[in-house]
KEKE-498567 format. One record per residue (C-alpha): residue in one letter; y, x, z. Coordinates in pm, whole numbers, padded with zeros to 5 digits, always signed. Each point is the difference from the previous one (the first is absolute). Layout:
! KEKE-498567
AYXZ
...
This chain:
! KEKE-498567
X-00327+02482+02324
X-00318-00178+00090
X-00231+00151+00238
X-00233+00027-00278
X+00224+00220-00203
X+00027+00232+00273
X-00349+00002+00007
X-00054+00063-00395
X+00255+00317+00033
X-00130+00148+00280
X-00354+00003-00215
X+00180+00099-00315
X+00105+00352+00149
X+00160+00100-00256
X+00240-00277-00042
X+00334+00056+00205
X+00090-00274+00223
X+00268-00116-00129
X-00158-00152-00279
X-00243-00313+00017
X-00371-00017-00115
X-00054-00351-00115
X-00248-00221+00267
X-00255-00137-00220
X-00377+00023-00094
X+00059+00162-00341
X-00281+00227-00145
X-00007+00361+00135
X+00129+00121-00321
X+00282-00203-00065
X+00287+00101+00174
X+00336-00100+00107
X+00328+00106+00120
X+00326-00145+00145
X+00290+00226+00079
X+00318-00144+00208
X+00312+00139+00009
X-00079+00315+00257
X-00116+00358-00116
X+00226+00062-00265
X+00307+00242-00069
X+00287-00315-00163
X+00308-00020+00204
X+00194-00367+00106
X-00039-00266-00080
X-00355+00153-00163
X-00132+00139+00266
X-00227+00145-00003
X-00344-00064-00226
X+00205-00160-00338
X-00251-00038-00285
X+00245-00183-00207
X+00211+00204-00253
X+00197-00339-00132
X+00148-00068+00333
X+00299+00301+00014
X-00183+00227+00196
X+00038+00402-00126
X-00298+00002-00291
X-00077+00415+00133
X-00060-00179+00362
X-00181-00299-00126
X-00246+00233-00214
X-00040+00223+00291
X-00087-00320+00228
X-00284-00077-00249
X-00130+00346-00038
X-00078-00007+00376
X-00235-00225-00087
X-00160+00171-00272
X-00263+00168+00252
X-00148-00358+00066
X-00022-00063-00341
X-00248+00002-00257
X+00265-00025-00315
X+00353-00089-00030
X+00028-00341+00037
X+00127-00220-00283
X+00352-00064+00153
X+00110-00340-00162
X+00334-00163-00094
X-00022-00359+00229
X+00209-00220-00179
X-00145-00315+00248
X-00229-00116-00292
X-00418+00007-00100
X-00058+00248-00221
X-00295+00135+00117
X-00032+00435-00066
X-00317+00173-00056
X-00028+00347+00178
X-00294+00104-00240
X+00255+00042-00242
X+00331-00083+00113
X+00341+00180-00190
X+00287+00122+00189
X+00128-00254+00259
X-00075-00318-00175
X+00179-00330+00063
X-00286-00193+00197
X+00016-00131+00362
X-00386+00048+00049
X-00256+00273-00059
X-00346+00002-00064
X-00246+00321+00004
X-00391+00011-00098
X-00030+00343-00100
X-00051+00272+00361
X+00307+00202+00134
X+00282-00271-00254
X+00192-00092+00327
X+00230-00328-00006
X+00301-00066+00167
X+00274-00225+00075
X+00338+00015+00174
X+00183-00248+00243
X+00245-00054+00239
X-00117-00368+00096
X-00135-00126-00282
X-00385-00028+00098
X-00222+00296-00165
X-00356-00123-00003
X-00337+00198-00099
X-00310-00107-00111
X-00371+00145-00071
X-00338-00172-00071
X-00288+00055+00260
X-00157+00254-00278
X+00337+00194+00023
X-00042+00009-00383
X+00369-00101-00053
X+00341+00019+00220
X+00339-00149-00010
X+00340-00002+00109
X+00251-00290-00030
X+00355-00023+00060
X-00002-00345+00116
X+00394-00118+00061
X+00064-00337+00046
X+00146-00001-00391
X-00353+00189-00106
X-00236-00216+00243
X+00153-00325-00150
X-00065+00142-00324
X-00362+00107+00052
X+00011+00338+00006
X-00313-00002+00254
X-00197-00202-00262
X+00112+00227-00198
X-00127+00269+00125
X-00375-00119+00103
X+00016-00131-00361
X+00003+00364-00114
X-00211+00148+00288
X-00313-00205-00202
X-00232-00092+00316
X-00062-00289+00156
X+00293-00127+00228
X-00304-00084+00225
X-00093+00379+00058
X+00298+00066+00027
X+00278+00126+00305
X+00306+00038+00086
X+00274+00186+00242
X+00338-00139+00035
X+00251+00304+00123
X+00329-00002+00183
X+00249-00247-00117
X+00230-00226+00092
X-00090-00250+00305
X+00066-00393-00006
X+00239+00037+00245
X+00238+00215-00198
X-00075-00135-00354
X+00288-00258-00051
X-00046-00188-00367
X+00183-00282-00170
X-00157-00342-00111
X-00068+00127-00356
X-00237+00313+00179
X-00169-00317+00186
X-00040-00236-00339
X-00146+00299-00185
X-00280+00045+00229
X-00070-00327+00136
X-00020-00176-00381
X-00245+00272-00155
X-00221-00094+00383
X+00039-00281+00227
X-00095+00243+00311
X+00271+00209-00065
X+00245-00222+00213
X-00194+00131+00296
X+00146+00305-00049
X+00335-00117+00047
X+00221-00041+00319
X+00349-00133+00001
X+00241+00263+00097
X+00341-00059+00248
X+00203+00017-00331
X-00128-00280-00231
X-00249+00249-00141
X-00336+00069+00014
X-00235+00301+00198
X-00268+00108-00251
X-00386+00139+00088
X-00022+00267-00280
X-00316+00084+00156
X-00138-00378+00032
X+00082-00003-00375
X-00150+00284-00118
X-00316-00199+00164
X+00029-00274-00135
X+00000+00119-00358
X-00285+00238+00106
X-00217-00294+00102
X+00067-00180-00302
X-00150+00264-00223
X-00301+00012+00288
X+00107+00318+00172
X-00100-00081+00368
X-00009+00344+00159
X+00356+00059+00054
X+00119+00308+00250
X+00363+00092+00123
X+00275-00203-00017
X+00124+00075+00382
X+00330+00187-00037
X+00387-00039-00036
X+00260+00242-00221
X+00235-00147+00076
X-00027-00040+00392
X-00192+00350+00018
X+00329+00233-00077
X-00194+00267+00133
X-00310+00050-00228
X+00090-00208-00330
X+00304-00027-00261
X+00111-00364-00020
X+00245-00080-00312
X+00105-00292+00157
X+00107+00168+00313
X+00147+00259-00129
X+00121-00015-00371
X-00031+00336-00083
X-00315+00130+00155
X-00278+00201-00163
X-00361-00132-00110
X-00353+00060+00153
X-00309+00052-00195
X-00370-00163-00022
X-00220+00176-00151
X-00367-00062-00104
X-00293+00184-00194
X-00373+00085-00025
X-00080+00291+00115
């Protein structure tokens, strides 16, 4: 945790510390949420704060983990089923747990939110705060274009907008093959920058540096975050690659 985030909880009484408050100049009204893998009541190897009920977890503790969130809540967030893709859900009017990997929310108090375990989760707002978003942005869904996406269906200009990148994965833990590499570096040139041979033939990805890249591209400049490591951090986050069977942290996002 930043020293910033310790400095956003500490001014967001409310909030227990275990959770982060996203470090970025977003509009007083839109707020934002990260949770990490402390406060909850799921046992090994979910321990303890498990949003995910798709992961094996009990579903009585996983509904009580999200419950203790309730009180920071404006509305029950529309949970999704990530299936690594771009479908892009609308909170407005969202059904029960639709298949989508992003989430976008105009209307006050329709709060978004995605799940990971090292896959990137990224949010975005305009400067108006007049519409919010939250992407699941794995390497399989950033390759795709789920953050396009996303701003796509968010309506403002890319220009006015921002964006916070939340825990995931670090470079030095994010082993990929050559096809991972091709994918990225064929759709953009700079993508190879991104890309560090490993010790086993292999290749160390920047999810975060790729994330930026596509967010430049569609003229998002303002870009906050992107400074932490599930898989190194056993600690705080849930890391699927670390662990197999772990549990899944949430982002969340609305206007208040």
């Amino acid at each position: 945790m930043s020293q910033h985030d310790h400095l956003n909880i500490s001014v967001h009484s409310n909030i227990p510390g275990h959770l982060i408050i996203p470090d970025w100049p977003a509009p007083a009204h839109v707020k934002a949420l990260q949770t990490t893998r402390l406060g909850g009541t799921s046992c090994k190897p979910y321990d303890s704060l498990n949003l995910g009920d798709h992961v094996g977890d009990a579903p009585l503790t996983v509904a009580r983990n999200r419950m203790s969130l309730n009180t920071l809540l404006p509305s029950e967030p529309v949970w999704l089923e990530q299936v690594h893709g771009t479908v892009v859900a609308i909170a407005d009017s969202a059904s029960c747990r639709p298949q989508a990997d992003a989430c976008i929310a105009r209307q006050r108090a329709a709060v978004c939110v995605v799940m990971t375990a090292d896959c990137l989760p990224v949010l975005l707002c305009d400067a108006q705060g007049s519409a919010v978003g939250a992407a699941h942005a794995g390497w399989k869904g950033l390759a795709a274009g789920v953050i396009e996406a996303t701003v796509q269906a968010m309506n403002v200009a890319p220009q006015n907008m921002m964006a916070w990148l939340g825990p995931a994965i670090s470079q030095q833990a994010f082993e990929v093959g050559d096809e991972v590499r091709v994918l990225f570096v064929d759709a953009d040139p700079q993508a190879a920058a991104a890309f560090m041979p490993s010790q086993h033939g292999k290749w160390l990805a920047d999810i975060y540096a790729l994330a930026r890249l596509r967010l430049n591209a569609l003229g998002i400049t303002q870009i906050y975050g992107g400074d932490y490591c599930t898989y190194r951090d056993a600690e705080r986050f849930f890391s699927y690659r670390r662990d197999g069977v772990t549990g899944r942290m949430g982002t969340f996002i609305w206007i208040e």
